[in-house]
MILUMKOL-968097 format. One record per residue (C-alpha): z, y, x; residue in three letters. Coordinates in steps of 0.02 Angstrom, whole numbers, padded with zeros to 5 digits. Each point is the difference from the previous one (the first is absolute). Layout:
// residues N
NODE      c3      c2      c1  type
NODE       Z       Y       X   ALA
...
//
This chain:
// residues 369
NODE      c3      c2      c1  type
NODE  -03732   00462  -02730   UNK
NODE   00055   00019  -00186   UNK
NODE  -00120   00110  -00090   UNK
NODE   00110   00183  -00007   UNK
NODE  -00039   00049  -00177   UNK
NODE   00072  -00152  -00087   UNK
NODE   00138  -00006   00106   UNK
NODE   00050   00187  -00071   UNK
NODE  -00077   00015  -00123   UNK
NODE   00193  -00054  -00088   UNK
NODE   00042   00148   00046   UNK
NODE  -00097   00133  -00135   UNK
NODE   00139   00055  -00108   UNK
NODE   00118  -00039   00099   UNK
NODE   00170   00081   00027   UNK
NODE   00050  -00011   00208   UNK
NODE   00178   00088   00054   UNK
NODE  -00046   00067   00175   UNK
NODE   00168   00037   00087   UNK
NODE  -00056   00110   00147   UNK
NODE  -00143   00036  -00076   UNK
NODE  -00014   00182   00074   UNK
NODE  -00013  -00081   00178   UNK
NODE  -00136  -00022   00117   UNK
NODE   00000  -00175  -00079   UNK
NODE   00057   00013  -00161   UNK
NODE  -00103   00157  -00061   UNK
NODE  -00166  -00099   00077   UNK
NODE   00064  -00146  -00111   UNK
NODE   00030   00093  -00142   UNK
NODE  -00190   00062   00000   UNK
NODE  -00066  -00136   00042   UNK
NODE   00073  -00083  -00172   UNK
NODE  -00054   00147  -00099   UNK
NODE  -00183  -00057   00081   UNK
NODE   00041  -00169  -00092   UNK
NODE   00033   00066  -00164   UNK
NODE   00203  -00020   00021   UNK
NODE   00121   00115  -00020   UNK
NODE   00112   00025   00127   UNK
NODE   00174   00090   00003   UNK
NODE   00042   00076   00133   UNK
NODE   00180   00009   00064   UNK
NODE   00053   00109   00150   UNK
NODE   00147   00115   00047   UNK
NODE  -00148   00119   00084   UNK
NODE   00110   00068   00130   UNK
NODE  -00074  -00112   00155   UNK
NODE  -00130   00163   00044   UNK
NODE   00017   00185  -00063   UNK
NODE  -00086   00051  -00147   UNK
NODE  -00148   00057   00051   UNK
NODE  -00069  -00169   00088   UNK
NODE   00029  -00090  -00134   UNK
NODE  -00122   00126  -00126   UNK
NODE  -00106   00038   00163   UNK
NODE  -00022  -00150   00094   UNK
NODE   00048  -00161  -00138   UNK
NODE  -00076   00110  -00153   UNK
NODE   00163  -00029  -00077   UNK
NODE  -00002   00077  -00207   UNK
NODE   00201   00018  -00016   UNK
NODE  -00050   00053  -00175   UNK
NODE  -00081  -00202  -00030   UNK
NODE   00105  -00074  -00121   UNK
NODE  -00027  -00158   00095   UNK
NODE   00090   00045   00145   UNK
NODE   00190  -00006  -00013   UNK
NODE   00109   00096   00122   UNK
NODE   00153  -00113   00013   UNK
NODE   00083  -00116   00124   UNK
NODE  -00008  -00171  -00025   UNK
NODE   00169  -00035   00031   UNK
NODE   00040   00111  -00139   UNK
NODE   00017  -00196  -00130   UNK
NODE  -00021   00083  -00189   UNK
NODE  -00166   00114   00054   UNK
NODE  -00071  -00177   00081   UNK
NODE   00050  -00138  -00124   UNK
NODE  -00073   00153  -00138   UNK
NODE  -00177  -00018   00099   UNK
NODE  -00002  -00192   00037   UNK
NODE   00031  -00012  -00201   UNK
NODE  -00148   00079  -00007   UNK
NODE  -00106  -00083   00124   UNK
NODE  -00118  -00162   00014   UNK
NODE   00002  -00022   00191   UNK
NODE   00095   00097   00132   UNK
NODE  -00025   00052   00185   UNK
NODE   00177   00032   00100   UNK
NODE  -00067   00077   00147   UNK
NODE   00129   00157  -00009   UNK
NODE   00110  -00011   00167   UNK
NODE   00061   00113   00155   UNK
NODE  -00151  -00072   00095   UNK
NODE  -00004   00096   00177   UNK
NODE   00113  -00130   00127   UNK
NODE   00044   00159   00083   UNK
NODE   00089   00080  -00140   UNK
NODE   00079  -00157  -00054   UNK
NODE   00061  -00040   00176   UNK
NODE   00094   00185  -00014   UNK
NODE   00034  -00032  -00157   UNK
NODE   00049  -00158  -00059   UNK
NODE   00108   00040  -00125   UNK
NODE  -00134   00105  -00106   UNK
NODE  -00124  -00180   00066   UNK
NODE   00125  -00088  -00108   UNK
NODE   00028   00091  -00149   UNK
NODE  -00200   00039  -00017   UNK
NODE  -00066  -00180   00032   UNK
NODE   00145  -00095  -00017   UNK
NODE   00089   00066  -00164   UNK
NODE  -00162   00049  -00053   UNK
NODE  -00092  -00127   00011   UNK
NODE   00154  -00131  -00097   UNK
NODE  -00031   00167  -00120   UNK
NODE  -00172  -00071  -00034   UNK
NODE   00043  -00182  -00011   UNK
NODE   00144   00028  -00120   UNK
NODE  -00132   00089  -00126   UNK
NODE  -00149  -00112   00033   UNK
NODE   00137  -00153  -00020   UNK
NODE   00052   00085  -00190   UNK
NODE  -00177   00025  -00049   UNK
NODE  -00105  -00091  -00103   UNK
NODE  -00160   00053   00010   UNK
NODE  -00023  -00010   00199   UNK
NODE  -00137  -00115   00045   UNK
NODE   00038   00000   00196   UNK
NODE   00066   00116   00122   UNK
NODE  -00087   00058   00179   UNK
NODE   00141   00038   00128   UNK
NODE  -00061   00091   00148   UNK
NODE   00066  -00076   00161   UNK
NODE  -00048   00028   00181   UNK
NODE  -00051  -00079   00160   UNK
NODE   00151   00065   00068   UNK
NODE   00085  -00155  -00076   UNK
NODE  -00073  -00087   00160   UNK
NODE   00052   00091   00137   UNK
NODE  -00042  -00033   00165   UNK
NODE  -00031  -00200  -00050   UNK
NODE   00098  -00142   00083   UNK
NODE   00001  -00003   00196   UNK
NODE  -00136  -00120   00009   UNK
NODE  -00128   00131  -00063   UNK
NODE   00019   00100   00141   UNK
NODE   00071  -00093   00130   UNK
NODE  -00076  -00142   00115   UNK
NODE   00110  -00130   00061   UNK
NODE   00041   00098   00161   UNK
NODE   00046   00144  -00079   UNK
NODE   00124  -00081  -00070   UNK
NODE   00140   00117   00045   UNK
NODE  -00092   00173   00020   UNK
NODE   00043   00161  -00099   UNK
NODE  -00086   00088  -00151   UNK
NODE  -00047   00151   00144   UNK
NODE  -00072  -00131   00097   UNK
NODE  -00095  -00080  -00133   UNK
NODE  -00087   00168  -00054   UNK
NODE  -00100   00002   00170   UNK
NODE  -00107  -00158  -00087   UNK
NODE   00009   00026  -00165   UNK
NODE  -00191  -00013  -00033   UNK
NODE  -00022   00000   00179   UNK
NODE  -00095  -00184   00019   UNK
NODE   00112  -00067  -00143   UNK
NODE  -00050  -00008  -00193   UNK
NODE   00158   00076  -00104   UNK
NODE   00081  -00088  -00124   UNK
NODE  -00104  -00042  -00158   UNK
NODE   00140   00000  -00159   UNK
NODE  -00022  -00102  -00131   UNK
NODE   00081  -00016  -00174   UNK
NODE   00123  -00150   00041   UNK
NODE   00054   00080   00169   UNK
NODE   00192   00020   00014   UNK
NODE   00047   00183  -00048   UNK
NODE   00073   00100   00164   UNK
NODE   00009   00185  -00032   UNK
NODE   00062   00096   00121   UNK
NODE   00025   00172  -00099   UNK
NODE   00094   00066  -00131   UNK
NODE  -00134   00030  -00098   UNK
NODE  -00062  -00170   00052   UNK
NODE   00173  -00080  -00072   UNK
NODE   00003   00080  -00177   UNK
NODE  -00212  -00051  -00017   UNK
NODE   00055  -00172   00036   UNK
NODE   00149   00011  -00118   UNK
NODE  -00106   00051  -00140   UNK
NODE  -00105  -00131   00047   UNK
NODE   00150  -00140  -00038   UNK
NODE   00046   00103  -00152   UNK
NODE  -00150   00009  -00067   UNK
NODE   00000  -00202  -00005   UNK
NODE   00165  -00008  -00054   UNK
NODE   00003   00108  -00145   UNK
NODE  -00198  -00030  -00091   UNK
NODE   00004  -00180   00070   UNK
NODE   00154  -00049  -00096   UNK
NODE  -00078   00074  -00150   UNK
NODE  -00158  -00056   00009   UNK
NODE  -00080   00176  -00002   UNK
NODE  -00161  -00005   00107   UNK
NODE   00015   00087   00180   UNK
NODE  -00105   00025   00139   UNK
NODE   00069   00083   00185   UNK
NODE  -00162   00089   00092   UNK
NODE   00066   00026   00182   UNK
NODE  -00092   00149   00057   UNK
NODE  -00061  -00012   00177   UNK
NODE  -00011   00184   00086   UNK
NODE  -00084   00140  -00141   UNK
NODE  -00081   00153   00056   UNK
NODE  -00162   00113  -00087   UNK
NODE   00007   00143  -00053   UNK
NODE   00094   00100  -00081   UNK
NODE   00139  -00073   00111   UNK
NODE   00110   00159   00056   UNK
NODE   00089  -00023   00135   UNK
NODE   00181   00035  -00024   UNK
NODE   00135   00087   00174   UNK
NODE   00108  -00114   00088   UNK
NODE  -00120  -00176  -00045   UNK
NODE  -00094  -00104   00096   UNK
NODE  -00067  -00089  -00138   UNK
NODE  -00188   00038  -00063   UNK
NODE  -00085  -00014   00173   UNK
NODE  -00191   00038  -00054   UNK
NODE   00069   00173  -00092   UNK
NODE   00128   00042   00143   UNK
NODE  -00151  -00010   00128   UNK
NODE  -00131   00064  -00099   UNK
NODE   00134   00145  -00051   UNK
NODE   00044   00035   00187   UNK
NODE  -00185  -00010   00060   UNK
NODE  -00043   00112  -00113   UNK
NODE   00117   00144   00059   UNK
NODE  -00021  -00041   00187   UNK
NODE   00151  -00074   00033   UNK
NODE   00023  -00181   00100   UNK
NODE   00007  -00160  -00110   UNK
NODE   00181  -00083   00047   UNK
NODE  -00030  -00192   00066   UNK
NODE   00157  -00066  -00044   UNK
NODE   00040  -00145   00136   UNK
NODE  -00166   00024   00068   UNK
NODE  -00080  -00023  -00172   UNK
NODE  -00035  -00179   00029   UNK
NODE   00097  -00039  -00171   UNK
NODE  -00109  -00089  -00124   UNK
NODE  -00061   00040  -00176   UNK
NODE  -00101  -00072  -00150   UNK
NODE  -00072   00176  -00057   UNK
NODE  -00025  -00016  -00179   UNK
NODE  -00101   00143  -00118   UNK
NODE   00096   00073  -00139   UNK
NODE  -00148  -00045  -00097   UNK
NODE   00006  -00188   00036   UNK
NODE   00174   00023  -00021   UNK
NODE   00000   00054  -00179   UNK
NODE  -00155  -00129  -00027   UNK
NODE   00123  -00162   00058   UNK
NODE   00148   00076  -00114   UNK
NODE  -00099   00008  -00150   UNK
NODE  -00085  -00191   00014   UNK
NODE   00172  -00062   00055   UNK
NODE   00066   00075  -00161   UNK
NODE  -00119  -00120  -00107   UNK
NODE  -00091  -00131   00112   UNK
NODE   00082  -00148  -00093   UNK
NODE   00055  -00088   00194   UNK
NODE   00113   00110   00023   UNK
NODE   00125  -00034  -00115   UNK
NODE   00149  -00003   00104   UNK
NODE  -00062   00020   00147   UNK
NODE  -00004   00081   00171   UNK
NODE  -00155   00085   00067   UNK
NODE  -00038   00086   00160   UNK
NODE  -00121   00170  -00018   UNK
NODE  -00059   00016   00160   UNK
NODE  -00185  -00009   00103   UNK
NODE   00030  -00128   00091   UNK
NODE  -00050   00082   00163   UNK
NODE   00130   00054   00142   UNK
NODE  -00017   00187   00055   UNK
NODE   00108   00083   00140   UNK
NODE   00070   00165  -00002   UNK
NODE  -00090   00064   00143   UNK
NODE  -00183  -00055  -00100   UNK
NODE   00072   00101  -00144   UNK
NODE   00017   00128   00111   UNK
NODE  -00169  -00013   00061   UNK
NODE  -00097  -00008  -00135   UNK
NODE   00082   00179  -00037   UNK
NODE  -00034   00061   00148   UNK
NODE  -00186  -00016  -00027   UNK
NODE  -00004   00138  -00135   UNK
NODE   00084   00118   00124   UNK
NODE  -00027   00048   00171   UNK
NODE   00119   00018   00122   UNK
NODE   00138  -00105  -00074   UNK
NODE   00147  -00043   00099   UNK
NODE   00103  -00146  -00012   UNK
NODE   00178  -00015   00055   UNK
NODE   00111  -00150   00031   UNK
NODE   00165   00011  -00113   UNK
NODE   00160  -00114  -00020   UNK
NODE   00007  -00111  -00149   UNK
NODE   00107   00051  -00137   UNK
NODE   00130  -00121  -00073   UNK
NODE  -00092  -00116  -00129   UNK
NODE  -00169   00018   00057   UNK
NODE  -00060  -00198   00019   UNK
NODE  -00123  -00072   00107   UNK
NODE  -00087  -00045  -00164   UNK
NODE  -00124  -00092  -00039   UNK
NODE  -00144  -00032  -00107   UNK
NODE  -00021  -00095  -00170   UNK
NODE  -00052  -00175  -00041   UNK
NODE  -00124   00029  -00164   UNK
NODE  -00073  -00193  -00040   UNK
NODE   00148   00014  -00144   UNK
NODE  -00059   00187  -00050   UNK
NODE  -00183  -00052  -00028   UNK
NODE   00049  -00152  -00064   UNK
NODE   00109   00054  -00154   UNK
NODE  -00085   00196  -00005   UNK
NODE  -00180  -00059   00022   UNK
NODE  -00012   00159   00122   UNK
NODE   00016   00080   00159   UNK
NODE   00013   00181   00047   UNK
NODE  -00175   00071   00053   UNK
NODE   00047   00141   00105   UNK
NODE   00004  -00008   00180   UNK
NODE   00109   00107   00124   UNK
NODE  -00117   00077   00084   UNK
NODE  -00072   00057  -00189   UNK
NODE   00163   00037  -00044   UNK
NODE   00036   00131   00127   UNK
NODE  -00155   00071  -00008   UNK
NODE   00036   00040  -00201   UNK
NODE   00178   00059   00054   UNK
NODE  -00047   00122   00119   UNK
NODE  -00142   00068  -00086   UNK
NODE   00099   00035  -00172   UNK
NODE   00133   00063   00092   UNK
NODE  -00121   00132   00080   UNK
NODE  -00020   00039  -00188   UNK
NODE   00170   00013  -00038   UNK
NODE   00086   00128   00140   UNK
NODE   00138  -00007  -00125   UNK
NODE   00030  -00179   00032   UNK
NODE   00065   00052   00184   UNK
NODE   00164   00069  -00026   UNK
NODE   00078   00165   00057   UNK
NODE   00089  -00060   00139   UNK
NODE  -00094  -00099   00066   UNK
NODE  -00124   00135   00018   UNK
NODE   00169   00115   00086   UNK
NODE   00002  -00161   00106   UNK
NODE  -00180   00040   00060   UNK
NODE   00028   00174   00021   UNK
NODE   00164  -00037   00105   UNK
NODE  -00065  -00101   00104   UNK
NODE   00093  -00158  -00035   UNK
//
């Protein structure tokens, strides 16, 4: 492993544009770079949770000069901050697959439009030194057949398959070079920002890196109504006010659970580690978890949780978990936090934080539902 301190220490002085950076993701990025000695912008449209979670629960100061309410498909305010910026992180986007399967137009214009919004102004810069774009593991999708299937089940259905999935068989391990299948809409425009991303910086020269993001949870993850993304939060959330925890399709779906920490940790070194210049790089554990374990592991900080079997919802993939040889190899890291430590962390912060647990899902509770 490559000794952390020199590998960021280039970043003391250093100007970083954080687009999203008033996310789960973003804002733990954005502090962890003030840690470093950088200064990072951040750039948000602050409207993804109401006021009050994002002083409450993120610790949000809308009165920081370094954090910029604005959309970043809005071209002068962006191409004004890349000007003024050394690196930058795009990890702004419509990021629940729920939402952006309801939604695909607003999907489009918020990681489509503004993400070309980004490469236009990093493109007509001249002080960038590289660019992190913030991809997904969504870009996978379920895999090719032969992940899942064995020769006999040649011909059997999705529905069918999910009675296996992690059943006797080892899921699908995706790696860098696999061929890109998403199966969402939010899935698409990740992958199409992918190919822009290459097409725009690597005519130009201008140093890039993609970081696909394997599944993120930690707190302060909120969850959001009408999503099925965030599983750990969801569960914990639901557990919490002593409703059931929702198994989609059984929950035998598969997930590489990744910490918010480690997740800021791999954004950072893949913004300098010299490797990754142009390159692709998975954050992920490495190690496959089912639904139904997530759901376990919650379950152990309550008593008397139920679980109840639920249909999937359009998008949701198999999954999968990440190949990281490639990730240690150009980061010279690997996350550190287990699941099972992860949970544990969620649930008891979010004992800490009633106001993390919104209002209806609490009228949920009460109702019985």
């Amino acid at each position: 492993m490559q000794d952390r301190h020199a590998l960021l220490a280039g970043l003391g002085g250093r100007t970083v544009l954080v687009t999203g950076g008033a996310g789960l993701i973003g804002h733990r990025i954005v502090a962890r770079l003030r840690v470093l000695g950088a200064r990072p912008v951040a750039l948000c449209k602050l409207d993804a949770y109401p006021e009050h979670i994002y002083q409450n629960v993120f610790g949000l100061d809308p009165h920081d000069p370094d954090v910029v309410a604005g959309d970043v498909q809005n071209a002068g305010l962006v191409r004004q901050l890349v000007q003024r910026s050394d690196y930058v992180i795009h990890a702004a986007a419509l990021a629940d697959v729920a939402a952006c399967t309801r939604l695909p137009m607003a999907a489009i214009h918020n990681n489509i439009t503004g993400t070309q919004t980004v490469l236009d102004a990093v493109a007509a810069a001249e002080g960038v030194q590289r660019l992190v774009f913030v991809s997904s593991a969504s870009v996978y999708g379920n895999g090719g057949p032969e992940d899942w299937a064995s020769p006999d089940d040649e011909h059997r259905t999705t529905r069918e398959l999910l009675q296996t999935v992690f059943d006797g068989r080892t899921p699908p391990q995706f790696h860098e070079r696999r061929e890109l299948r998403p199966m969402s809409v939010y899935g698409n425009t990740k992958a199409f920002g992918e190919r822009q991303t290459e097409l725009v910086l690597g005519a130009i020269g201008t140093p890039y890196t993609i970081v696909r993001y394997f599944s993120v949870y930690g707190e302060p993850q909120v969850v959001k109504p009408h999503s099925h993304s965030w599983v750990v939060a969801w569960f914990s959330a639901r557990a919490e006010v002593g409703l059931p925890l929702h198994l989609n399709g059984g929950g035998r779906q598969v997930r590489d659970l990744v910490h918010v920490n480690d997740i800021a940790e791999g954004t950072i070194r893949a913004l300098v580690a010299p490797p990754t210049d142009s390159a692709t790089v998975n954050i992920g554990t490495g190690t496959p978890t089912s639904i139904r374990q997530v759901a376990t592991l919650v379950a152990r900080h309550h008593d008397k949780t139920k679980f109840l079997d639920t249909p999937m919802p359009p998008g949701d993939p198999l999954g999968g978990y990440a190949s990281t040889r490639h990730m240690e190899e150009v980061l010279g890291w690997k996350p550190g936090i287990t699941i099972a430590e992860g949970v544990a962390r969620y649930v008891a912060w979010l004992r800490r934080t009633p106001a993390a647990i919104p209002d209806w899902l609490r009228e949920q509770s009460r109702a019985g539902t």
